[in-house]
N, C-alpha and C positions, 0 to 999 in steps of 0.2 A: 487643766486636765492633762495627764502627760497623756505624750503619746504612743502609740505602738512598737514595740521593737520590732526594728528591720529585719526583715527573712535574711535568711544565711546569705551571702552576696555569693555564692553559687548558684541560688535559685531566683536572685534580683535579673540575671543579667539573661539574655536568649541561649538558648539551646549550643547551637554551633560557636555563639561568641564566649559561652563556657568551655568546651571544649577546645578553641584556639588557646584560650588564656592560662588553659593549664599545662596544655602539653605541644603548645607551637603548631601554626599551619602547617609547615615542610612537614614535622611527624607525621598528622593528622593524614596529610593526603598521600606522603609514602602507605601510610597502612591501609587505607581505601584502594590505593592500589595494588598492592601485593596478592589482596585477599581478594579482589578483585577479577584481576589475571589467576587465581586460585580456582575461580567459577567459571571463567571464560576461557579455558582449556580445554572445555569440550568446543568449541570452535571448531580448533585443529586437531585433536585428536578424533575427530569422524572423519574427517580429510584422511585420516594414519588411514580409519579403516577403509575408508573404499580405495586409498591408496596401493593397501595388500590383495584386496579382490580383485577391485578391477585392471589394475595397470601390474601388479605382479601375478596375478592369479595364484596369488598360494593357496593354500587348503585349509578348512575350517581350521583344524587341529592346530595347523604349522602357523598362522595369525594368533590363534589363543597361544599358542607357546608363546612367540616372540614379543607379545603385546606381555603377556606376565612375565617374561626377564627383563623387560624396558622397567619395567615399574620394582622392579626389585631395589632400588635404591629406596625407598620410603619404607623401608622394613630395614632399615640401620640409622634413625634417625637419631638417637641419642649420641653416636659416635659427632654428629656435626655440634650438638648440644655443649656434648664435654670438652670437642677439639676450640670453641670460642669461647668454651670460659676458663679454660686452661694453657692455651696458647694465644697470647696477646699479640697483637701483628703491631708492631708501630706503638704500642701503648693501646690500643683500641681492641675492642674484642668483639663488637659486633658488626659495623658499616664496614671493614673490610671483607669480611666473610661476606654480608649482603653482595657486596663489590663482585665479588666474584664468582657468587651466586648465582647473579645476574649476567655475567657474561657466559657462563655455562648453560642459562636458558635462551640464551638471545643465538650464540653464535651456530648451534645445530639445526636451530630451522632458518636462517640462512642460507648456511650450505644445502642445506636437502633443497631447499626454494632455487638455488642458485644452479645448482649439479645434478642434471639427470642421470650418468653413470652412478653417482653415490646412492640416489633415492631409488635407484633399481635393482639396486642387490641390497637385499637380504641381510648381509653380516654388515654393510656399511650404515645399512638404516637401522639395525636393530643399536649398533654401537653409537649412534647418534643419538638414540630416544635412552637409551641409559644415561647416554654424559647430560640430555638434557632434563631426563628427572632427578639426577642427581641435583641440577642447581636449584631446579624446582622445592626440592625436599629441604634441602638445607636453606634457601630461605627463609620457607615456612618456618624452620625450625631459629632462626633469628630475630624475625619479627613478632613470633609468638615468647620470646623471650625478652624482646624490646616493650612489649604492651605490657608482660608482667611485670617490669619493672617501673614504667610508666603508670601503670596504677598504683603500686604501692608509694609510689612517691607522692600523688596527685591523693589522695586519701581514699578510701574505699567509697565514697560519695561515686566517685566517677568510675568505679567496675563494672558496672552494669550499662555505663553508657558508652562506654569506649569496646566492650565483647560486642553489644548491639551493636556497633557502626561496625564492628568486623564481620559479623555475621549477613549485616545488609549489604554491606559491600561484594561479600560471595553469592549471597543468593542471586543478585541484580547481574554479576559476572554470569552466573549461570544460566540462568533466564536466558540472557542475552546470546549468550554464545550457542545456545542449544537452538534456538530462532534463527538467528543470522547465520548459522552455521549450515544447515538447508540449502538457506537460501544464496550463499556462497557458492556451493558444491554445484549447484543451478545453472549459476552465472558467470561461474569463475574457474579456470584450472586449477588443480590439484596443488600446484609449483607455485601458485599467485596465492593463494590462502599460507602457504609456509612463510613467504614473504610480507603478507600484509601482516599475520600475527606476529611478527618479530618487531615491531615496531613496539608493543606493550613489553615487553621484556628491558626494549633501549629506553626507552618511559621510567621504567623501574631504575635501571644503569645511574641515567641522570638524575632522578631524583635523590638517590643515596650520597649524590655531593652536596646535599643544600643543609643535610642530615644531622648532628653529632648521635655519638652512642649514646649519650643520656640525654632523654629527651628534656626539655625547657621543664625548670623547677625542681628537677632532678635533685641538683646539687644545694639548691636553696632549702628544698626539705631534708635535707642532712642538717644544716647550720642552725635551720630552728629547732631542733632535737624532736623531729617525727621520728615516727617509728620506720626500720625497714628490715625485711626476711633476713636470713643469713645468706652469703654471695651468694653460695653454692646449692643456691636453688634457683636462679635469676634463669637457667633453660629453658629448654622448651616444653609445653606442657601438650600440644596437640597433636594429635594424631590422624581431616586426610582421608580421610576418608577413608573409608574409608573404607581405616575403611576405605580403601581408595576402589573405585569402581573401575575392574579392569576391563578391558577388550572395549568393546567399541563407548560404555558407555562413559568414558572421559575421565575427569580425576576433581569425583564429585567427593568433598574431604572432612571430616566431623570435629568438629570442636568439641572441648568442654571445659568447666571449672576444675580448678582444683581446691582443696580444702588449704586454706590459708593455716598454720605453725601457730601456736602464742607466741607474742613478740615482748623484746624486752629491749630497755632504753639501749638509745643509741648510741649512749656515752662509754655501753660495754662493746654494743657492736661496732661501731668505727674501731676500735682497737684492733680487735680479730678480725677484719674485714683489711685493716692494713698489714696485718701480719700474714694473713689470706695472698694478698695481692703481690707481697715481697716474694712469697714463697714461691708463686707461680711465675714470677718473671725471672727469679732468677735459677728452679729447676722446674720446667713444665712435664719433664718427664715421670717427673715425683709427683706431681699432681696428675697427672694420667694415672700413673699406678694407684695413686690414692679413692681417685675418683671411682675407676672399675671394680676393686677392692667393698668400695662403699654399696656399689651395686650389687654385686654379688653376695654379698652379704644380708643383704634387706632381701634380694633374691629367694634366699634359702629359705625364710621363715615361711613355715606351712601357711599361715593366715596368709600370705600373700600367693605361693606357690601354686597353690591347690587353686583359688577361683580362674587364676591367670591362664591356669593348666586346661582347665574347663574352657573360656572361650576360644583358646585354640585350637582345640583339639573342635571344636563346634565350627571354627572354620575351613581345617582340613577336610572333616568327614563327607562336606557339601563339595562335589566338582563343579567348580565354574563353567558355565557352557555359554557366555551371554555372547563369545564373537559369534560361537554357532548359532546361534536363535539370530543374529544381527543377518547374520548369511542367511540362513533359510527367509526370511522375513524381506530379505530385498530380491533373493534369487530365487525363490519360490511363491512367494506371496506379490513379489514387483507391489512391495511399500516403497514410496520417493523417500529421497534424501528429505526436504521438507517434512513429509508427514512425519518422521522417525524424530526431527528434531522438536516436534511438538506433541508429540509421546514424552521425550525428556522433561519437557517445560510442566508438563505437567504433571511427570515424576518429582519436579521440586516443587510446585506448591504441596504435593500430597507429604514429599519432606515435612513439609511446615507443619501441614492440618495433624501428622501423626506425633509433630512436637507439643503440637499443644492439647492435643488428645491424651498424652500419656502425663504431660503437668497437670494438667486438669484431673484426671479419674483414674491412674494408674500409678501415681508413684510412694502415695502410701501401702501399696499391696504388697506382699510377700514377694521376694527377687525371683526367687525358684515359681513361681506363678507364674510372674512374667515373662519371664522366660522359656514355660510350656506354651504360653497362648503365640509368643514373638515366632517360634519355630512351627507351633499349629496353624498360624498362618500365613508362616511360608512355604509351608509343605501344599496349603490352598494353592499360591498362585505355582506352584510345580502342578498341579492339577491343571490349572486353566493353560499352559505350556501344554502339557498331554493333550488336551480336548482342543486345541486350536491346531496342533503337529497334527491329530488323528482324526480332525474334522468333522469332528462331532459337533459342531455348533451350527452346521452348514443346513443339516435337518429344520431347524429350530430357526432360521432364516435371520439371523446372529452375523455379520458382515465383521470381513477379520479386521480391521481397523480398530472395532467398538475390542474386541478378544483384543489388542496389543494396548489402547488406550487403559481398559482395566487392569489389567496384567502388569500394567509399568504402573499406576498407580497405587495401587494394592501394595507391590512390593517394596516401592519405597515408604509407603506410611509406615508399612508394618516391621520395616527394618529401624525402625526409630526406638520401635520397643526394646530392642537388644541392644542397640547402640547408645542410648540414653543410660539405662542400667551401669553398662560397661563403660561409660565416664566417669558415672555415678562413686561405682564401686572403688575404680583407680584411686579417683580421688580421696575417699576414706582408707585408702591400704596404703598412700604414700605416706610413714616417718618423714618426721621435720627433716631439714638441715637436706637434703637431697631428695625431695619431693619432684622437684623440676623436673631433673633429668629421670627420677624413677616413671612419672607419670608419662614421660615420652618413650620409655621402655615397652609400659605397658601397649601403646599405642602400636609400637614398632612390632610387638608378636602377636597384637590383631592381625597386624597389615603381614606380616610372613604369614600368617595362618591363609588371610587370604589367598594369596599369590603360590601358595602351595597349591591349595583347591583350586587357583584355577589351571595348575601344571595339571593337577589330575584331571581336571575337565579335558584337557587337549588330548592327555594321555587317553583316556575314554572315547571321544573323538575319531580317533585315532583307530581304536581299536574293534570301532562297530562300524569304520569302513565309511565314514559320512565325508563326504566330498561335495563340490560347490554342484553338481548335476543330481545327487545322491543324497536322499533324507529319510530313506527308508527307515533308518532304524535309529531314528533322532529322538522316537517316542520311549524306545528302550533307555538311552543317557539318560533324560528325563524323567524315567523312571527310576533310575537309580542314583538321582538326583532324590528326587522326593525320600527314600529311603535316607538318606544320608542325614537328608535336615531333619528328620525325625530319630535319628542313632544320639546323638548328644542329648534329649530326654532322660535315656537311661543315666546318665555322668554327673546328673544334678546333685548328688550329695557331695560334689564338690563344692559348690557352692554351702556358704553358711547358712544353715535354716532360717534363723531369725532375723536375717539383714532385708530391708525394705528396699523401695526404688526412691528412698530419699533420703539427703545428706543427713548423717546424722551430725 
């Protein structure tokens, strides 16, 4: 009697020992890490915030400013995309950017940890948190480039396994950092958290030596003629959160898929892929013009212009106010450092539940639906913001803990709705051949859209007189907060009628 044929020997072997064998321990554990320290950056950034309260005492508004121009680097992320795959350092186009990525995130919270006069002004700390999200961002934007390429070479069997270990690796950062970061703030100087988290940055540093740019098999699935994308998509595809969560709530950052090209043998693309790689070494300024060229171009077409237009403009309309609720919440409410970071903690499980709440029963619906319910339900927790500012729940014997625990929860499930869609979508509007970097476009004028809204938050701030002793009229922003996230309703016929919340 013969016998059974053997299962795929991808699926003979254990979980982690597949995953070594296709893509190299060093890979494996650089990208655990990167994305890792991607989570576990609300650590130190709650440290930033009670750094500006209490030890500078600067003002709602003037925290919300400085914390939204620190993050302004992750709203140019395609420039770091195009600058490594179009200017080759050494031959190498990813691990030296990583290289020095990583010395960009490592060396400013040293000095801030090292140098009280620097960490005390203002223009020295704010030129710190830009130089160090810049390395931050351009990471991301390397190693999300390193795994796309890492999957297509390892075969689409291991897409799903190698996003999941990215994803767990951020969420577990964040968990973490949101917990320990309390409990830090507790027991620890301000100056000694700067220094203790510089250690995961020097972690990252030395790991990028044990590295190559193509990770193991890379070049063996060239030889046996797999299939692989065209170069000039091998960028970065994420974006970051993002969505990056400005002012106090750290830099909690959103993945997604992109829609994989039809491919065609490799025997045509090694050709153009060497003709590719002549051309960029030896004028890369001719490939910058080409590359921006390529962009702008896919730019212009309304099918892409008009949704992109939409959720920016959805970002603007909303002002940021989360450093002022962060301030009211510890200077008026006296919430601990602790409770605040387990409010967080469980803004990322509600992440989760709202991810898998919208796979499950929201992603065959109409986009334009979800997109009514995603902002009807933020326009609720701008509600629960009003009624805990104007203490309304205080009747009703509603203790403000339970009002910050729902309130953080609520809004990160329910930003999943908008955030899911808006990967969704990217990814069906990126053209072959420049997918990569278009999809990290998209990503980058979320993340402006945000960092706009939250300059208008400060501006706002600002302008109804809210200061750290002063919360009178916090219910007003908030009111005109809620308004805001309900104004992008009207703009939905930007959006295509007939596109769902799922890849077509």
């Amino acid at each position: 009697m013969a016998a059974a044929p053997a299962p795929p020997q991808h699926q003979q072997a254990w979980w982690p020992g597949r995953m070594g064998a296709a893509f190299g321990p060093s890979f494996l554990c650089l990208v655990c890490l990167i994305y890792f320290i991607q989570g576990f950056r609300s650590f130190v950034w709650t440290a930033v915030s009670y750094q500006m309260k209490d030890m500078m005492k600067l003002s709602p508004s003037t925290s919300q400013f400085l914390v939204s121009l620190a993050y302004f680097p992750w709203s140019i992320k395609p420039i770091y995309g195009i600058l490594s795959d179009c200017i080759p350092i050494k031959q190498r186009k990813r691990i030296p950017y990583l290289i020095i990525s990583s010395c960009l995130s490592l060396l400013p919270w040293l000095i801030l940890g090292l140098s009280q006069t620097l960490r005390t002004s203002a223009n020295m700390l704010t030129a710190l948190l830009i130089l160090q999200n810049l390395g931050s961002a351009m990471a991301d934007v390397v190693i999300d480039a390193m795994v796309a390429e890492a999957v297509r070479s390892a075969g689409p069997e291991f897409a799903g396994d190698l996003q999941s270990l990215s994803w767990s690796s951020m969420a577990v950062g964040g968990i973490l950092g949101n917990l320990l970061g309390g409990y830090a703030l507790s027991n620890l100087p301000i100056h000694a958290i700067y220094v203790v988290f510089s250690a995961l940055p020097f972690f990252q540093l030395v790991s990028c030596m044990f590295v190559e740019d193509s990770p193991k098999g890379y070049q063996s699935a060239i030889d046996e003629h797999k299939y692989v994308d065209s170069q000039s998509a091998v960028t970065a595809f994420s974006g970051k959160g993002s969505s990056e969560a400005l002012g106090y709530e750290g830099t909690r950052r959103r993945k997604g898929t992109r829609k994989i090209s039809k491919r065609t043998p490799v025997s045509k693309r090694a050709e153009a892929n060497e003709k590719h790689n002549v051309s960029v070494n030896s004028s890369p300024s001719l490939s910058l013009r080409s590359a921006f060229f390529s962009l702008c171009t896919a730019f212009k077409q309304p099918t892409i212009l008009r949704p992109m237009a939409w959720f920016f403009f959805s970002n603007v309309t909303i002002p940021n106010i989360s450093t002022v609720m962060f301030y009211y919440q510890t200077e008026e409410l006296h919430l601990e450092a602790s409770f605040i970071g387990t409010a967080r903690v469980i803004g990322w499980f509600s992440l989760i539940l709202g991810t898998y709440t919208y796979n499950r029963y929201f992603k065959r619906k109409k986009l334009r639906n979800i997109l009514v319910f995603a902002h009807a339900g933020l326009a609720i927790t701008s509600l629960l913001d009003i009624a805990l500012v104007s203490r309304l729940h205080v009747p009703y014997g509603i203790g403000d803990k339970y009002m910050v625990l729902w309130g953080s929860a609520l809004a990160d499930a329910i930003n999943q709705f908008k955030m899911m869609p808006f990967l969704i979508l990217s990814g069906q509007l990126c053209p072959p051949g420049i997918e990569g970097t278009l999809f990290a476009l998209f990503i980058s004028i979320n993340n402006l859209g945000s960092t706009l809204g939250s300059f208008l938050g400060a501006a706002l701030a600002s302008a109804l007189n809210i200061s750290t002793a002063q919360f009178d009229n916090l219910a007003l922003g908030l009111g005109a907060q809620l308004i805001g996230t309900l104004l992008p309703i009207g703009f939905l016929f930007l959006i295509p009628k007939e596109v769902t919340g799922l890849t077509s």
